[in-house]
C-alpha positions in Angstrom: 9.6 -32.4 11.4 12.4 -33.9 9.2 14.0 -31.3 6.3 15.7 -32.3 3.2 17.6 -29.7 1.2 17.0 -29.3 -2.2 18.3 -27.4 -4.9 16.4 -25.0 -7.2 17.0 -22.4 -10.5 17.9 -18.9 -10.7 13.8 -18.3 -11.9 12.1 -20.3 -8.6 14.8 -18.5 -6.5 13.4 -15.3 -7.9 10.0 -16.5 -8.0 9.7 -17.8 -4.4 11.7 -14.2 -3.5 8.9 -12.1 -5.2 6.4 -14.6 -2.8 7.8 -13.4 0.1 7.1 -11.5 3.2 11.1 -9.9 3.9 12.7 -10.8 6.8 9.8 -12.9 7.9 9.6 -15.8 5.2 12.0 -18.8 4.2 11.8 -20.6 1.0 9.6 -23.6 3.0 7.3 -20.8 4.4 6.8 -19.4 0.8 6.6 -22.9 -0.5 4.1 -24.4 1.9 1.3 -21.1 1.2 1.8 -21.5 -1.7 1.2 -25.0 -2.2 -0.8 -25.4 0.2 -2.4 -22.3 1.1 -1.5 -22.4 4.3 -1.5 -19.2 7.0 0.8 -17.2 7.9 1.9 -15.9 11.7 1.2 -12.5 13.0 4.6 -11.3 14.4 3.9 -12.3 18.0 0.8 -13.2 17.6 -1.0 -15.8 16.2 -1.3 -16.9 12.6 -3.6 -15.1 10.1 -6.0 -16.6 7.2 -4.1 -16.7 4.3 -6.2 -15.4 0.9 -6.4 -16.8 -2.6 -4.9 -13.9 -5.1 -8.1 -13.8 -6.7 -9.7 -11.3 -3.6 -9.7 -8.0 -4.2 -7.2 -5.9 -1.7 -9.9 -4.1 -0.3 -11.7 -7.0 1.2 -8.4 -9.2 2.0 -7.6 -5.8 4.3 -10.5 -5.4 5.9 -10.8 -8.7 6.7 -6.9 -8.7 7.9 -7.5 -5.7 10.2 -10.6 -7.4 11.6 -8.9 -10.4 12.4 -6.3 -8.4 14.5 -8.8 -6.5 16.0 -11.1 -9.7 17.0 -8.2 -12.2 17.4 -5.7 -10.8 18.2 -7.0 -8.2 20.5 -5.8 -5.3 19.1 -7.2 -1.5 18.6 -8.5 -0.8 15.3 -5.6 1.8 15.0 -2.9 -0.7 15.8 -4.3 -3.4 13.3 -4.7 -0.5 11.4 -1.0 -0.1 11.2 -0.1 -3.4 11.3 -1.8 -4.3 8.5 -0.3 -1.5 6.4 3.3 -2.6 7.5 3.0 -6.0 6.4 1.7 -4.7 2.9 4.4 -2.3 3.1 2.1 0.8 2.5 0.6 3.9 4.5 -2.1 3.3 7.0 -4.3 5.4 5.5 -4.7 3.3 2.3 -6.1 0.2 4.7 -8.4 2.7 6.3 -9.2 3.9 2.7 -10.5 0.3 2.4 -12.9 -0.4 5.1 -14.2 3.0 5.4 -14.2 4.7 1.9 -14.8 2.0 0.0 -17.5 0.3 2.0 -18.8 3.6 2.2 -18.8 3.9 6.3 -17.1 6.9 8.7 -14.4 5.4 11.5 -16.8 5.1 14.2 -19.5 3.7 11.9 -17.2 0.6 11.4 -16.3 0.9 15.0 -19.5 0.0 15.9 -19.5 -2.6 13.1 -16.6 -4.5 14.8 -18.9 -4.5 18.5 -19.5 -8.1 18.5 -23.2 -7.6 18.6 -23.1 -6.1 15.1 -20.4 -8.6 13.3 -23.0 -10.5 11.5 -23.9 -7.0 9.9 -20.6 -6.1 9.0 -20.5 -9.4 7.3 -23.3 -8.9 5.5 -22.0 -5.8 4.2 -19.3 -7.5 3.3 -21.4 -10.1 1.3 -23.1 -6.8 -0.7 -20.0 -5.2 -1.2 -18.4 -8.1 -2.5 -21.0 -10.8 -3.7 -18.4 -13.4 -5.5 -16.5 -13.8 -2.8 -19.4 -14.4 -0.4 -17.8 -18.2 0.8 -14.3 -16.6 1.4 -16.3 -14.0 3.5 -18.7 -17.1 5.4 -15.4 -19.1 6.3 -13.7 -15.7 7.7 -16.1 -14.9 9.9 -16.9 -19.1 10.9 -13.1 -18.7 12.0 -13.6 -15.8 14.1 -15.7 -17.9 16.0 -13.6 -20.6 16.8 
């Protein structure tokens, strides 16, 4: 792919800054999502689905730590964690949003995540959060794949 450099303000510098992931974005990688909504990559791992900023955090981390768990192949604990240092915040807070707030123990959304049960999980997902029921559709379509 061919670059061209370009030059940009103080404000978009600071803008495009605020946008992005430290020490894993550039200005094109903040630029392209943004733009163009496109995903972002998993440190080592594949890339992840990237959300519109109208989801609420609760959802967008549930459905983060589910897509770690079911494509990348990790434990819940280690998406877990993963999930909570790219959002720079405390493991328990993701937890806090796919247990507490959906109203399910740890091994109740354990047995949620057993492939036999994902189409359950989405649907509580769909209750829980009934406008966003298309992000929620394509999510789980993209599990799939």
């Amino acid at each position: 792919m061919k670059f061209y450099k370009i030059e940009i303000d103080e404000t978009i510098w600071n803008y495009l800054k605020n946008h992005a992931d430290p020490f894993e974005d550039t200005p094109n990688t903040v630029l392209r999502r943004l733009l163009f909504g496109k995903t972002k990559k998993t440190v080592g791992g594949p890339e992840i689905p990237s959300f519109t900023n109208g989801i609420p955090r609760a959802l967008q981390q549930t459905l983060e730590v589910i897509y770690e768990m079911k494509k990348v192949g990790r434990s819940r604990s280690e998406a877990t964690n993963i999930v909570a240092q790219r959002k720079g915040t405390a493991p328990q807070t993701i937890i806090d949003k796919y247990c507490r707030q959906l109203n399910k123990k740890a091994y109740e959304v354990d047995q949620l995540l057993q492939d036999q049960n994902l189409h359950e999980f989405k649907q509580l997902l769909e209750r829980k959060f009934p406008n966003h029921h298309t992000v929620i559709r394509d999510f789980f379509k993209l599990l799939e794949e």
